[in-house]
One Martini backbone bead per residue (centre of mass of N, CA, C, O) as a GRO file, in nm:
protein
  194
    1UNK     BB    1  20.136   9.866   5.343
    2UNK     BB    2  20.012   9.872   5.616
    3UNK     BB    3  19.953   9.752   5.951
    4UNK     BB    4  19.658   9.761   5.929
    5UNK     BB    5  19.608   9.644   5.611
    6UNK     BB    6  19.747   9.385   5.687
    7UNK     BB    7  19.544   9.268   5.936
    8UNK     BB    8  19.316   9.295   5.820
    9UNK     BB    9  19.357   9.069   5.565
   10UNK     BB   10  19.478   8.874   5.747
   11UNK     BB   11  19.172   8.815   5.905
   12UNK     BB   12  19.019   8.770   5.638
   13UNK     BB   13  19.157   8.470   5.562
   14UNK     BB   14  19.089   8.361   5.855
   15UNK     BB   15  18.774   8.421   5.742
   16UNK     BB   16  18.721   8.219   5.511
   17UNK     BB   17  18.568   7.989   5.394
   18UNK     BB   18  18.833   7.793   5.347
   19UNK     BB   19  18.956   7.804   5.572
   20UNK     BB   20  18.736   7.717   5.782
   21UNK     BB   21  18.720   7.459   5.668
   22UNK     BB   22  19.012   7.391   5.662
   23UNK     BB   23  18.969   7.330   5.973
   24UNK     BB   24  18.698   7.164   6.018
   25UNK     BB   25  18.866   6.902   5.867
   26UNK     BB   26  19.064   6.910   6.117
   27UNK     BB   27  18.892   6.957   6.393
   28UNK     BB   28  18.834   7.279   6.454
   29UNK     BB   29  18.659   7.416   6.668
   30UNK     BB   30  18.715   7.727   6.614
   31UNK     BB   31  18.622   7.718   6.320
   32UNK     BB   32  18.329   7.619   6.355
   33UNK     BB   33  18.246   7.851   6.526
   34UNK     BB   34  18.342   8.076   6.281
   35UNK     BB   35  18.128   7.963   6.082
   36UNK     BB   36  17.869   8.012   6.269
   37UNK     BB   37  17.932   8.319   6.306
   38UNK     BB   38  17.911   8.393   6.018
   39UNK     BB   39  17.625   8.258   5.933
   40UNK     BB   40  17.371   8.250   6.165
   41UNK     BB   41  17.180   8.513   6.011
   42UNK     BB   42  17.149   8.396   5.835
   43UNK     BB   43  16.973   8.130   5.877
   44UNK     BB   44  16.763   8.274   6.028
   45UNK     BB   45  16.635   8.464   5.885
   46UNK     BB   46  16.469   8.274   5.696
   47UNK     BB   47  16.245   8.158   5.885
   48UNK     BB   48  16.145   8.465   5.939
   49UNK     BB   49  16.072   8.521   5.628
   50UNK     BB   50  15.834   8.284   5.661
   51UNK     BB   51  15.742   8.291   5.943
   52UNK     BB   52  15.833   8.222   6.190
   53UNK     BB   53  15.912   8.107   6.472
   54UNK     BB   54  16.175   8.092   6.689
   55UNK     BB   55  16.161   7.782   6.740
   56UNK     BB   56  16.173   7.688   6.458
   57UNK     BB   57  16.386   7.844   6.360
   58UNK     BB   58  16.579   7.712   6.524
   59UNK     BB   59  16.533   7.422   6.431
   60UNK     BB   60  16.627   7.477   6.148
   61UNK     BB   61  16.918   7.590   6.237
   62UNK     BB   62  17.008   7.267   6.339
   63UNK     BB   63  16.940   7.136   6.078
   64UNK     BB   64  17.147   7.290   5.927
   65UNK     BB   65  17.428   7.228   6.098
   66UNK     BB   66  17.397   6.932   6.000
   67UNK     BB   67  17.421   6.913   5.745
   68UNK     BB   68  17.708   7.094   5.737
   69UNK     BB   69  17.857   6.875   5.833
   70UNK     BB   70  17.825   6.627   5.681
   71UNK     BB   71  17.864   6.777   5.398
   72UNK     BB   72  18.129   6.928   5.402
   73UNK     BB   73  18.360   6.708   5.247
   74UNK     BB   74  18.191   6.761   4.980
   75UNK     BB   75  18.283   7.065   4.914
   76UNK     BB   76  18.356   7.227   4.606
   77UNK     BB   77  18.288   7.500   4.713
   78UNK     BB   78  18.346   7.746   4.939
   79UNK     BB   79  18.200   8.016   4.779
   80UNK     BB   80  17.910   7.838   4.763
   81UNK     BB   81  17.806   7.834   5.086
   82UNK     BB   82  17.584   8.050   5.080
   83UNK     BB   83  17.397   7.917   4.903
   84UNK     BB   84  17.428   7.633   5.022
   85UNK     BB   85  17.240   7.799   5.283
   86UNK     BB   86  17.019   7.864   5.157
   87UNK     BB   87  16.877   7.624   4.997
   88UNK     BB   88  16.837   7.470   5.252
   89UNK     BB   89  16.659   7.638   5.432
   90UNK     BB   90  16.444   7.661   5.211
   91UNK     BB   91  16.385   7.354   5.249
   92UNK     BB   92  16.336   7.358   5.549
   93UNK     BB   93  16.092   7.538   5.538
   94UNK     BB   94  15.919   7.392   5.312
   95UNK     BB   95  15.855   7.121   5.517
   96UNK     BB   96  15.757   7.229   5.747
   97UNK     BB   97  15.487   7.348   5.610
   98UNK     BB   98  15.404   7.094   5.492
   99UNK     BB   99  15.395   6.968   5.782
  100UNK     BB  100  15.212   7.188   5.893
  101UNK     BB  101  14.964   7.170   5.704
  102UNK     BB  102  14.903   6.844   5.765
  103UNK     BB  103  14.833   6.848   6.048
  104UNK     BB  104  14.634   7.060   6.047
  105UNK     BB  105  14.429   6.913   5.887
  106UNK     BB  106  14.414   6.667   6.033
  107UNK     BB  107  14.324   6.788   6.296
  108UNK     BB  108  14.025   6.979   6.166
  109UNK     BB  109  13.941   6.804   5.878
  110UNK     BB  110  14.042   6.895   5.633
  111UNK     BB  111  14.005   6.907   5.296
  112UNK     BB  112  14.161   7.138   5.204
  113UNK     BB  113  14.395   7.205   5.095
  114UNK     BB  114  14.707   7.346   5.089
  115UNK     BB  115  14.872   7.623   5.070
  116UNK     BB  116  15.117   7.752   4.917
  117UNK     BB  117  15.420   7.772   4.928
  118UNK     BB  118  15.557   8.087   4.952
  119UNK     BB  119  15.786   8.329   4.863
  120UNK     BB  120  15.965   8.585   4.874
  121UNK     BB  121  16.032   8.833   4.709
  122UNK     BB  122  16.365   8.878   4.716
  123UNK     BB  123  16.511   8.652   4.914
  124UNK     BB  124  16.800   8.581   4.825
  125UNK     BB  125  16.934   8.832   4.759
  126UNK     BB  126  16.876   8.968   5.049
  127UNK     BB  127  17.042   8.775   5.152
  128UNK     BB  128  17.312   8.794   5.006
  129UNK     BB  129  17.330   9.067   5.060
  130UNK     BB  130  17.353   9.048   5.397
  131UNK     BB  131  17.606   8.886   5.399
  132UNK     BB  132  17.786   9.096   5.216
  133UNK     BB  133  17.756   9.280   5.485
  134UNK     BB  134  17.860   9.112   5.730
  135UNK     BB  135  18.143   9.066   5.594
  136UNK     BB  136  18.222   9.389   5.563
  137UNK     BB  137  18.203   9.396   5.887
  138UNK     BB  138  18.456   9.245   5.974
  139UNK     BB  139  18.672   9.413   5.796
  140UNK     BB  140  18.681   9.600   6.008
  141UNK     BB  141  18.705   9.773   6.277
  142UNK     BB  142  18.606   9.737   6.544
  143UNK     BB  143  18.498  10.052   6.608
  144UNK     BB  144  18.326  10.041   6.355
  145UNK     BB  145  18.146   9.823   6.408
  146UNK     BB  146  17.995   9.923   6.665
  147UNK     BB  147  17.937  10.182   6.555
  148UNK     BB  148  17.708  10.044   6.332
  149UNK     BB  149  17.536   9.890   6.506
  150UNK     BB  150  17.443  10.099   6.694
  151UNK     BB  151  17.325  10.288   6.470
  152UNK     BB  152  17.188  10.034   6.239
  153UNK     BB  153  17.080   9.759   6.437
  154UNK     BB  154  16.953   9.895   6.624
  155UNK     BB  155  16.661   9.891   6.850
  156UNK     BB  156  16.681  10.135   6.875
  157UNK     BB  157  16.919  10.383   6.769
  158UNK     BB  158  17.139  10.536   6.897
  159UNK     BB  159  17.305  10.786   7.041
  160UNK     BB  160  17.579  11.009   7.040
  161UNK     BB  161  17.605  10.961   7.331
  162UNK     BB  162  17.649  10.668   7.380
  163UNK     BB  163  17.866  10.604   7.186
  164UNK     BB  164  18.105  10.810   7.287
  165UNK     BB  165  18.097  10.685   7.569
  166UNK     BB  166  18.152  10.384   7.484
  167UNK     BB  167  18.386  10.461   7.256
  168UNK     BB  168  18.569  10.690   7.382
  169UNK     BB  169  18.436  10.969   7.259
  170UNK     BB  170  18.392  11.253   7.069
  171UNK     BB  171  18.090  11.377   7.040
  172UNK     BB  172  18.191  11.561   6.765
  173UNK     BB  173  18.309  11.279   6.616
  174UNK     BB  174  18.128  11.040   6.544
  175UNK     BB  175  18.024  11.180   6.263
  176UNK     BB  176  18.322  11.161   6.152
  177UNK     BB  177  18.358  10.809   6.213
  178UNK     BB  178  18.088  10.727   6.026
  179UNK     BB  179  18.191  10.801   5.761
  180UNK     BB  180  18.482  10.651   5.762
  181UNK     BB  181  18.337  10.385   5.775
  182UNK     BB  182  18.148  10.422   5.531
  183UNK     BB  183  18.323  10.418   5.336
  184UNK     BB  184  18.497  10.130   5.423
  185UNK     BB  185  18.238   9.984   5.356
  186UNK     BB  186  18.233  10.041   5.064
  187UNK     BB  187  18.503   9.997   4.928
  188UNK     BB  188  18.461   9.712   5.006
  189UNK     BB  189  18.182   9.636   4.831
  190UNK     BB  190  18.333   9.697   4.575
  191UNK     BB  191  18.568   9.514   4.572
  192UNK     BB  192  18.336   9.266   4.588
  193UNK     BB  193  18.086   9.372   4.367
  194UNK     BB  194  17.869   9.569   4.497
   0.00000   0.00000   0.00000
């Protein structure tokens, strides 16, 4: 094992759900943060996926980090965070509609039924999908992240001499760079069964 990869390892360790959570659970307030931070974009997502605008949103995020602290001591199963993480937000999701719903009704006198609340079709997956992308670019290095996010996650993605200039690497590296990169982010996603 390299000490790159021993590094890697050891890092992913420290972030894994268990870790975190028994770290939280003993009042570290570093760990608290390392989950909400690890956590945060599955959870805002299911939101703006169900059509909230972003103060909702936040307010639902608010909501489901507060449940997640109370339930947290009762969590049988670590690795089944993320799914209990998607469940909850999407009955918070759930109930918000319902309730703006209802209220829609009160106010403009309106006899008819509220339309029922439907979910975005293969939204779970989705979900589950992008949860196990944000995982597998934690365990990347640091300039593989940065490198990745800026290509990819960025709106517009930047270009390859902003990349170049940002990452202090040479204009006609940047190419050769993403391409190692995204390998390493494949081969984390295959061996987690991705």
């Amino acid at each position: 094992m390299t000490p790159a990869t021993g590094k890697a390892k050891a890092q992913s360790e420290r972030q894994s759900d268990a870790h975190l959570i028994e770290g939280c659970l003993k009042g570290k307030e570093s760990a608290w943060s390392a989950l909400i931070d690890k956590y945060k974009n599955l959870i805002f997502s299911i939101p703006l996926h169900y059509g909230f605008p972003e103060d909702d949103s936040a307010d639902i995020f608010q909501a489901v980090c507060m449940d997640l602290l109370a339930e947290l001591p009762r969590l049988r199963e670590p690795s089944a965070l993320g799914g209990w993480l998607i469940q909850v937000t999407r009955n918070k999701c759930f109930h918000r509609k319902q309730s703006l719903s209802r209220s829609k009704v009160q106010e403009i006198g309106d006899l008819d039924p509220p339309a029922p609340v439907t979910e975005p079709e293969g939204l779970v997956s989705q979900l589950e999908q992008e949860q196990r992308l944000r995982d597998a670019l934690t365990d990347l290095h640091p300039q593989c992240q940065q490198l990745l996010r800026m290509l990819f996650f960025e709106t517009p993605p930047r270009a390859y001499d902003d990349v170049a200039k940002e990452l202090k690497l040479a204009r006609g590296s940047v190419g050769f760079v993403r391409k190692n990169c995204l390998e390493k982010l494949r081969e984390y996603l295959e061996r987690s069964g991705y």
